[in-house]
Every structure is written in structure tokens, then in C-alpha cells.
Backbone atoms as SQL, in Angstrom:
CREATE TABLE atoms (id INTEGER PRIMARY KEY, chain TEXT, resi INTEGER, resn TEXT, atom TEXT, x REAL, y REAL, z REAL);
INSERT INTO atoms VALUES
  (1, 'A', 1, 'UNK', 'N', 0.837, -1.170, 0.000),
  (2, 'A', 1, 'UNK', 'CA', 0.000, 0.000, 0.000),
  (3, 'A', 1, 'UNK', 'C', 0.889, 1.243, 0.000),
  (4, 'A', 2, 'UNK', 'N', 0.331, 2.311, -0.761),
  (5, 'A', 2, 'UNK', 'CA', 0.833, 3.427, -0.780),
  (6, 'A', 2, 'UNK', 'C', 0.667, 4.345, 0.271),
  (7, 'A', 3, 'UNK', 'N', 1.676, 5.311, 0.337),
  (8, 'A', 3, 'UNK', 'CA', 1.365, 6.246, 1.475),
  (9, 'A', 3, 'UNK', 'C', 1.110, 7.265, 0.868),
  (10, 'A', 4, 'UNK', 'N', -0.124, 8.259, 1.645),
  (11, 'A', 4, 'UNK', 'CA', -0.437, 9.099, 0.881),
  (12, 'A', 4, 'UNK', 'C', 0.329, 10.072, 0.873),
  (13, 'A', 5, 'UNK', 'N', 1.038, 10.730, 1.904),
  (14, 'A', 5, 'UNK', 'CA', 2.181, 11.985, 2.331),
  (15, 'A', 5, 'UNK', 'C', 3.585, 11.333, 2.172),
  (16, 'A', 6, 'UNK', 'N', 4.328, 11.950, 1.498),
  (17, 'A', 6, 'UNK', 'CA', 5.760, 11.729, 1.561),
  (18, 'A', 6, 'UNK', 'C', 6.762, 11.895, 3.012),
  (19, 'A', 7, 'UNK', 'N', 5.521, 12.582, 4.072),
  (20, 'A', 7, 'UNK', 'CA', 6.318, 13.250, 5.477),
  (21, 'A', 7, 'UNK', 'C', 6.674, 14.239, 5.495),
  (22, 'A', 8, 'UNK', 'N', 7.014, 15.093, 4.937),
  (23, 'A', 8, 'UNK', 'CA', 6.998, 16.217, 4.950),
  (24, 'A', 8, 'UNK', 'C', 6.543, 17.343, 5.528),
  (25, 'A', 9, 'UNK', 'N', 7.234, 17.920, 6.319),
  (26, 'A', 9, 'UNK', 'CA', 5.870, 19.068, 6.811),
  (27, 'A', 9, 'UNK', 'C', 6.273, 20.495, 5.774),
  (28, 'A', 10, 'UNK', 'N', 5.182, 20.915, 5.375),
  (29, 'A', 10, 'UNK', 'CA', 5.481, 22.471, 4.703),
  (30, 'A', 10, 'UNK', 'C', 5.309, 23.076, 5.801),
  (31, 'A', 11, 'UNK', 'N', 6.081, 24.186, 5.608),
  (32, 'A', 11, 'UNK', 'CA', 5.848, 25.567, 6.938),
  (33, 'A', 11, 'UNK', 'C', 5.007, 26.547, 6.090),
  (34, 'A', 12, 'UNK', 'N', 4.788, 27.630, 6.434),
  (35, 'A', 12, 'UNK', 'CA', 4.192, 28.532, 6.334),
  (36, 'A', 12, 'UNK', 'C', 5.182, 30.023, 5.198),
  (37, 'A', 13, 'UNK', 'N', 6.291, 29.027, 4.751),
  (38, 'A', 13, 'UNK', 'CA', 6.890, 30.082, 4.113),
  (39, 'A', 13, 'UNK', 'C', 6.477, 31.423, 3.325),
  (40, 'A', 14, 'UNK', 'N', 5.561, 30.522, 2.532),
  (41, 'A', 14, 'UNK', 'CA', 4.624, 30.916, 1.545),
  (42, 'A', 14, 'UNK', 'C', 4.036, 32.092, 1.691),
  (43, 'A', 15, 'UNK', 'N', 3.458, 32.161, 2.643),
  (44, 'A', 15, 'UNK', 'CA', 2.505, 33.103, 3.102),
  (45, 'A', 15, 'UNK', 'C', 3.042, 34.037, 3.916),
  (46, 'A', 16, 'UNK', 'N', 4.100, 34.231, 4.196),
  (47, 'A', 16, 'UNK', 'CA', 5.051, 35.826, 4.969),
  (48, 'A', 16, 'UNK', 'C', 5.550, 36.363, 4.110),
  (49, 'A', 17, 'UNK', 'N', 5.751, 37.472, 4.369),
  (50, 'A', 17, 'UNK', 'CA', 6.317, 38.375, 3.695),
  (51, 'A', 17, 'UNK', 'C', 7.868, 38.651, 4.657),
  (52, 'A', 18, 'UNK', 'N', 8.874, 38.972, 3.818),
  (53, 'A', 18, 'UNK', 'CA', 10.233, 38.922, 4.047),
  (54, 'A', 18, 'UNK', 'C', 10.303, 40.575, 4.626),
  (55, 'A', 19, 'UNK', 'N', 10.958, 40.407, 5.850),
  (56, 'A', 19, 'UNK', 'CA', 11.448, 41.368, 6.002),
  (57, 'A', 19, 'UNK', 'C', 12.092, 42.681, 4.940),
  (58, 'A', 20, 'UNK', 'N', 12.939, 42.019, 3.695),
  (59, 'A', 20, 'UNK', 'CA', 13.454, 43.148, 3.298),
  (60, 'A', 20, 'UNK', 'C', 13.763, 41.872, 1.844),
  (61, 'A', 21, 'UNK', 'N', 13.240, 43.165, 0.496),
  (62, 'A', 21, 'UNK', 'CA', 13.300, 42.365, -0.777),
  (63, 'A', 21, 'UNK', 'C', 14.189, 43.283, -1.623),
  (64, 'A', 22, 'UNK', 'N', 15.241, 42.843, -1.984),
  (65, 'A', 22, 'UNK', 'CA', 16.370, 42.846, -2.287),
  (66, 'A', 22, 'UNK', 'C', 16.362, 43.103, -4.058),
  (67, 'A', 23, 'UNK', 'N', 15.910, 44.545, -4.875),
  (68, 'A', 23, 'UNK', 'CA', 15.405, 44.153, -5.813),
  (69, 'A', 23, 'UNK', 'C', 16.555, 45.010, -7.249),
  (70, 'A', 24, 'UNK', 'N', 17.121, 44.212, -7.860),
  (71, 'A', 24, 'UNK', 'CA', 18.104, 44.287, -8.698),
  (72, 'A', 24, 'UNK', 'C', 17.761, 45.087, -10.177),
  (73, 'A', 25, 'UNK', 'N', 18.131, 46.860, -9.899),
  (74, 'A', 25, 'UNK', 'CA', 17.544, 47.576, -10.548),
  (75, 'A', 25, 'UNK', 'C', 18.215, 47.448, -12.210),
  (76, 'A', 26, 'UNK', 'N', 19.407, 46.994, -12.166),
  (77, 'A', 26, 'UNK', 'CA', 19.862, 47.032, -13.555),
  (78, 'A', 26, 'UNK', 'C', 19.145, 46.096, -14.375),
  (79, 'A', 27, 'UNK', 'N', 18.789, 44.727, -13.988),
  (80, 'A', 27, 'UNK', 'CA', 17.874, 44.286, -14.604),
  (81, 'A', 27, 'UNK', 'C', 16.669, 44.609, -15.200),
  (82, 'A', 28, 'UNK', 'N', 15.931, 45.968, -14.512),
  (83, 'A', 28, 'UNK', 'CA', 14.453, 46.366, -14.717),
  (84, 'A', 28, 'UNK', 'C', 14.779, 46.625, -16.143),
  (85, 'A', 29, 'UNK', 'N', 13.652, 46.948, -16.870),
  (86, 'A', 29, 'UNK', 'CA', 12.980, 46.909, -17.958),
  (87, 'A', 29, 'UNK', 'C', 12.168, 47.950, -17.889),
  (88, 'A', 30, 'UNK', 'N', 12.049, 49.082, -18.715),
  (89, 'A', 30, 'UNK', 'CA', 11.109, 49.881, -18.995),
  (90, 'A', 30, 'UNK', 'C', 9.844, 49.435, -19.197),
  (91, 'A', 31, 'UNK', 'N', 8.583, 50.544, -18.490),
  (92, 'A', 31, 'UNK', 'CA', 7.122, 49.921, -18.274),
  (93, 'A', 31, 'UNK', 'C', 6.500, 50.035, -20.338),
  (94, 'A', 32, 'UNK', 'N', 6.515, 48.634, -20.623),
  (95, 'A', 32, 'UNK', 'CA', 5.845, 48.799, -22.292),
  (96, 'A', 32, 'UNK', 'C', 4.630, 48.881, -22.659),
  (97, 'A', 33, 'UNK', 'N', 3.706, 49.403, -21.091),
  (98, 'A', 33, 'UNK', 'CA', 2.252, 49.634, -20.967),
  (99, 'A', 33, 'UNK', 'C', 2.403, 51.509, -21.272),
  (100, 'A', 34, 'UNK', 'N', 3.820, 51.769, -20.715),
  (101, 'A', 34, 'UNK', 'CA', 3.256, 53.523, -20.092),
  (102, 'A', 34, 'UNK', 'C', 2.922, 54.251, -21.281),
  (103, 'A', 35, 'UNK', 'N', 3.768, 54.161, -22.870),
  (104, 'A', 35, 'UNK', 'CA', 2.648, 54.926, -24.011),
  (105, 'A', 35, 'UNK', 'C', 1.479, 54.842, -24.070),
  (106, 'A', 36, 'UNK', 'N', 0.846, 53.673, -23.466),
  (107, 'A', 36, 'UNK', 'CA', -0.508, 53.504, -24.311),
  (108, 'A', 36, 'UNK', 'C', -1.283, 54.620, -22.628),
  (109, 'A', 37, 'UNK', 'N', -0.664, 54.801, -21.887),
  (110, 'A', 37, 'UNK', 'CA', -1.050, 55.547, -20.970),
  (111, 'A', 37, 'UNK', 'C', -1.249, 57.347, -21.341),
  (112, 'A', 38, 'UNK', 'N', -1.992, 58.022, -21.852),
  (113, 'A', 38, 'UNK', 'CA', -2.084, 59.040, -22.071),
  (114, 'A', 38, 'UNK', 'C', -2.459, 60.582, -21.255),
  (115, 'A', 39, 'UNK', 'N', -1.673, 61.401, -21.405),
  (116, 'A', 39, 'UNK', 'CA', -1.986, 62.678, -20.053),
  (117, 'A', 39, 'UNK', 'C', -2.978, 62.730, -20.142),
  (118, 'A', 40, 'UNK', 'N', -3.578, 62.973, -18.521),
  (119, 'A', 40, 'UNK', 'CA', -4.893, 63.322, -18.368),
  (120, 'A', 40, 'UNK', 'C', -5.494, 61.946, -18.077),
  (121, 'A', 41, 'UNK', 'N', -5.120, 61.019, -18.578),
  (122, 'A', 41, 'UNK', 'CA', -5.877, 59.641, -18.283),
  (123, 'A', 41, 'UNK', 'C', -5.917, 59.671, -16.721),
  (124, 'A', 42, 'UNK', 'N', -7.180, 59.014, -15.973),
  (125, 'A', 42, 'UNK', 'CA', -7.243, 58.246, -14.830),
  (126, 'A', 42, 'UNK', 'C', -7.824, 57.197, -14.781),
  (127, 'A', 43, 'UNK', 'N', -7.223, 56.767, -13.711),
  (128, 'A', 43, 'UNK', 'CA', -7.439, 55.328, -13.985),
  (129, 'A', 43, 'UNK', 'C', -8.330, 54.878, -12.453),
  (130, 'A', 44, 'UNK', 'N', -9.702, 54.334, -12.878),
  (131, 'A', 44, 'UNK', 'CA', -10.563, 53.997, -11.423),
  (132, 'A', 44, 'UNK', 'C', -10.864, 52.713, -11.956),
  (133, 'A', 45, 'UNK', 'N', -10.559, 52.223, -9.943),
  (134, 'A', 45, 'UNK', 'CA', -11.208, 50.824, -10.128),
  (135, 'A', 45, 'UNK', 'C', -12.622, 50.389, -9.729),
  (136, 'A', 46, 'UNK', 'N', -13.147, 49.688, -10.952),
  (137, 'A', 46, 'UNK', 'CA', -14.719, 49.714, -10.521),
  (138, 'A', 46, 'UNK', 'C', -15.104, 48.048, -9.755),
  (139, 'A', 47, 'UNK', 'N', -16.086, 48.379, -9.047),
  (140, 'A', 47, 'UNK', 'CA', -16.776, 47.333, -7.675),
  (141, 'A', 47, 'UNK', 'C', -16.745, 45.697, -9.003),
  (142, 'A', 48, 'UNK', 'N', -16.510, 45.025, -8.432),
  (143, 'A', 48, 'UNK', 'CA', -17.333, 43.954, -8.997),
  (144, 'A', 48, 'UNK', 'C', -18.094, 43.622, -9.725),
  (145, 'A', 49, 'UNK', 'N', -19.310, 44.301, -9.285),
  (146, 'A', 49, 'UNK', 'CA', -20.474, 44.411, -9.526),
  (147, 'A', 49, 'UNK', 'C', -20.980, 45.299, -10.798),
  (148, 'A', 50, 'UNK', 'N', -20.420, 46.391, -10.728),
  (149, 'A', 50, 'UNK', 'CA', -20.501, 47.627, -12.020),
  (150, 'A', 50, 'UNK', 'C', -19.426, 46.721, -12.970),
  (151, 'A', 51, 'UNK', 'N', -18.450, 46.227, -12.841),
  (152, 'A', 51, 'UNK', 'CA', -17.429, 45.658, -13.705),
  (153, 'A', 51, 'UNK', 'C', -17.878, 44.379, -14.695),
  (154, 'A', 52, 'UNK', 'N', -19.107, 43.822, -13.792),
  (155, 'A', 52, 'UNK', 'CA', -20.030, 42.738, -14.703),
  (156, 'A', 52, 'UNK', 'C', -21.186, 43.523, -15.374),
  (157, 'A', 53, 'UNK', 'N', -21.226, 44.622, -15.402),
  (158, 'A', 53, 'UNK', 'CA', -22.195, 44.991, -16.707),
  (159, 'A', 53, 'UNK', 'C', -21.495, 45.969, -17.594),
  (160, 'A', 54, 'UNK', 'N', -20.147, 46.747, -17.450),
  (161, 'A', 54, 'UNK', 'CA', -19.427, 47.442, -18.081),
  (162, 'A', 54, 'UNK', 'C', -17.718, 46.365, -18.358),
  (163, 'A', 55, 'UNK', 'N', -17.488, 45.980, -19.986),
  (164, 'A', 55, 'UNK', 'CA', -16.691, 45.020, -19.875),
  (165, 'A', 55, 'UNK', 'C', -15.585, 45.972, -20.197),
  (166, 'A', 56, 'UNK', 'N', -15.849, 47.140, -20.762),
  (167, 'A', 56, 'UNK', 'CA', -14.545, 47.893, -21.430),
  (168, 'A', 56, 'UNK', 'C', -14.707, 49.618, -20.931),
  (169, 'A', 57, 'UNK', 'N', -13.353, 49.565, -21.055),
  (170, 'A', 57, 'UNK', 'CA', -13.672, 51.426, -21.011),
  (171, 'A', 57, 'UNK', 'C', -14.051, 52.076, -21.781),
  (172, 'A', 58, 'UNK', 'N', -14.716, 51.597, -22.847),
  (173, 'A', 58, 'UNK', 'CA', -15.756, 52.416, -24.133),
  (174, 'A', 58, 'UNK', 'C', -16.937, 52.636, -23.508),
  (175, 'A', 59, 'UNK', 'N', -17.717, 51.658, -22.578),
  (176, 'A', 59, 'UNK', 'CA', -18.912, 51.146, -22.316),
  (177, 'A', 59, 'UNK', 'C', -18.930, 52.154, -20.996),
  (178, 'A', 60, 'UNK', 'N', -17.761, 52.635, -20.125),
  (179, 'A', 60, 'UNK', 'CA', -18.105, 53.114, -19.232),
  (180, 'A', 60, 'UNK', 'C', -17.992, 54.882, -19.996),
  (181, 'A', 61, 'UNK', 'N', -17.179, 55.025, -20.532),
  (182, 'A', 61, 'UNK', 'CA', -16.827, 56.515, -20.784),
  (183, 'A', 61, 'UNK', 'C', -18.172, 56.746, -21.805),
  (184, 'A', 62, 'UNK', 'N', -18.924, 55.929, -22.510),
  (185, 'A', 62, 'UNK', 'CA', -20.063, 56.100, -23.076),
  (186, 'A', 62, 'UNK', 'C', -21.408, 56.583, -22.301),
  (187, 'A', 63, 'UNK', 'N', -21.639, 55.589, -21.059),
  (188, 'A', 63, 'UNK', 'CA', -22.475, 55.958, -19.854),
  (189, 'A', 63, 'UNK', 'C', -22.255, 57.467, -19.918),
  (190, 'A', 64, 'UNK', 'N', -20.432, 57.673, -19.109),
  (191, 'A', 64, 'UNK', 'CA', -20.506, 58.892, -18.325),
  (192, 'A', 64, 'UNK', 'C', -21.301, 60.056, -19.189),
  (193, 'A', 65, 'UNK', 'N', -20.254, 59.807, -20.648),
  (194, 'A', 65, 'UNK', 'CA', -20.782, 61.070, -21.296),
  (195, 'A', 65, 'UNK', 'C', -22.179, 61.375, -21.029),
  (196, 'A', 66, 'UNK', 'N', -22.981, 60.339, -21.326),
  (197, 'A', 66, 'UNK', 'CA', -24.570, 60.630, -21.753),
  (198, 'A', 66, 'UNK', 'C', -24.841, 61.104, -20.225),
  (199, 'A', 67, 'UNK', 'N', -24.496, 60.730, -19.213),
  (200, 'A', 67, 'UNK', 'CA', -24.923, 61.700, -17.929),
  (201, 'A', 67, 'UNK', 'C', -23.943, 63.102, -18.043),
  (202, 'A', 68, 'UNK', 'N', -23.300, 63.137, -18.375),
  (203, 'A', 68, 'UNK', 'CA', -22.739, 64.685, -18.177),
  (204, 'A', 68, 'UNK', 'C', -23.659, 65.588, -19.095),
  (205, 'A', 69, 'UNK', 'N', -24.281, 64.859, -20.276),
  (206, 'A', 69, 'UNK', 'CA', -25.024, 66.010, -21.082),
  (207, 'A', 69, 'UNK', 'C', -26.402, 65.987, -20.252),
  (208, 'A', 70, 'UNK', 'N', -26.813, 65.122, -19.875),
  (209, 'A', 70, 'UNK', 'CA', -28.122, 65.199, -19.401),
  (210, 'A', 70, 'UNK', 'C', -28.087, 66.273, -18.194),
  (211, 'A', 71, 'UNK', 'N', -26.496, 66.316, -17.683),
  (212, 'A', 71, 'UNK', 'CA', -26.264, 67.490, -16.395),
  (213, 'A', 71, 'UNK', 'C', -27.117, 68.839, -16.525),
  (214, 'A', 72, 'UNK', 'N', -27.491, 69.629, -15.845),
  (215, 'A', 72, 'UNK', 'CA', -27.696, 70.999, -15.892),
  (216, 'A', 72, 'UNK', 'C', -26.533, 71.387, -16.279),
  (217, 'A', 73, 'UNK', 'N', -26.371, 72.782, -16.936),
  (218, 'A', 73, 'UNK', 'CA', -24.592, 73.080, -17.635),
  (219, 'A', 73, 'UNK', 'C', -23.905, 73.882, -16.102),
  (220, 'A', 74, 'UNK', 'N', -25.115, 74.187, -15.560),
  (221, 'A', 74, 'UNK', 'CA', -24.293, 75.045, -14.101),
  (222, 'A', 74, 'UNK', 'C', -23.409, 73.488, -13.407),
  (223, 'A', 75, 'UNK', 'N', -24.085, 72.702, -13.581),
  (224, 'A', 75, 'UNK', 'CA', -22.850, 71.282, -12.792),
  (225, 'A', 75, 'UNK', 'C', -21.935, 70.955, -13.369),
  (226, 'A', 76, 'UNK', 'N', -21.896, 70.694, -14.840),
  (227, 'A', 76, 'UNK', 'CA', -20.832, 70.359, -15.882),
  (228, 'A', 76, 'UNK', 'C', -19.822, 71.443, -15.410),
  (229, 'A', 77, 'UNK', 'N', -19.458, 72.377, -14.869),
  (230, 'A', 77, 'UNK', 'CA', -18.036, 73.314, -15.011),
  (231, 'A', 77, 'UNK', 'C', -17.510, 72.462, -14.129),
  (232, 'A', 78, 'UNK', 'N', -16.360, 72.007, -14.926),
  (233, 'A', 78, 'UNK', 'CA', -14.488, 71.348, -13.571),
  (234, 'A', 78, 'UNK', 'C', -14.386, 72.109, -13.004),
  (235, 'A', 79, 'UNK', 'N', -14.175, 71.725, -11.753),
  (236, 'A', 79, 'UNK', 'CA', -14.089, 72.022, -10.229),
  (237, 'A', 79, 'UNK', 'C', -12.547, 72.242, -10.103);
């Protein structure tokens, strides 16, 4: 018959975080996301919930617009 455990005990390595991470800057790599990042962009994270009926940021910046026109124009002025 087989044994099911080899004996082993795992510790808890896994799951701590190290005092101090040791991180080797000559290696880094420039971010090849940051062009597609444009001034003025922000970036919000939406609930769960709003994120299962809006799949893209077309679908949400489409919403907003149509409520900003429906605004009174005295609310539309940036703050």
C-alpha cells in the first residue's frame, strides 16, 4: 500500500512576507504599458459588480458622457 504523504511538513513560508526584498535595478525593464497611458488619463477601479455589466472602457466613458449632457450646464463646469 501506498502512502499518501511523503512526510513532509510544509511551513508557512509561503505566506510571509520577508522582512526586506532585495530588488536588482539594472535588470528592470522599462514599463511597455506607459505609451498607451495618455496625459490626463485616470485610472478607477470599478466594484465587482458595475465591472459585470461594463466590460470595457468604451462602455463606461459612453455611460458617463450621456450623464454629463443630461447634467444641468451650471454642474458640468471642472471644479
Amino acid at each position: 500500500m501506498k502512502k499518501s504523504s511523503n512526510g513532509k511538513k510544509r511551513g508557512n513560508q509561503h505566506d510571509t512576507m520577508r522582512k526586506e526584498y532585495r530588488f536588482d535595478y539594472r535588470r528592470a525593464k522599462p514599463n511597455r504599458f506607459a505609451a498607451e497611458i495618455s496625459k490626463g488619463t485616470v485610472a478607477v477601479v470599478l466594484e465587482p459588480d458595475v465591472a459585470a455589466v461594463f466590460r470595457s472602457s468604451d462602455a463606461v466613458n459612453t455611460l458617463l458622457r450621456s450623464v454629463i449632457a443630461a447634467m444641468p450646464e451650471s454642474k458640468r463646469q471642472a471644479r
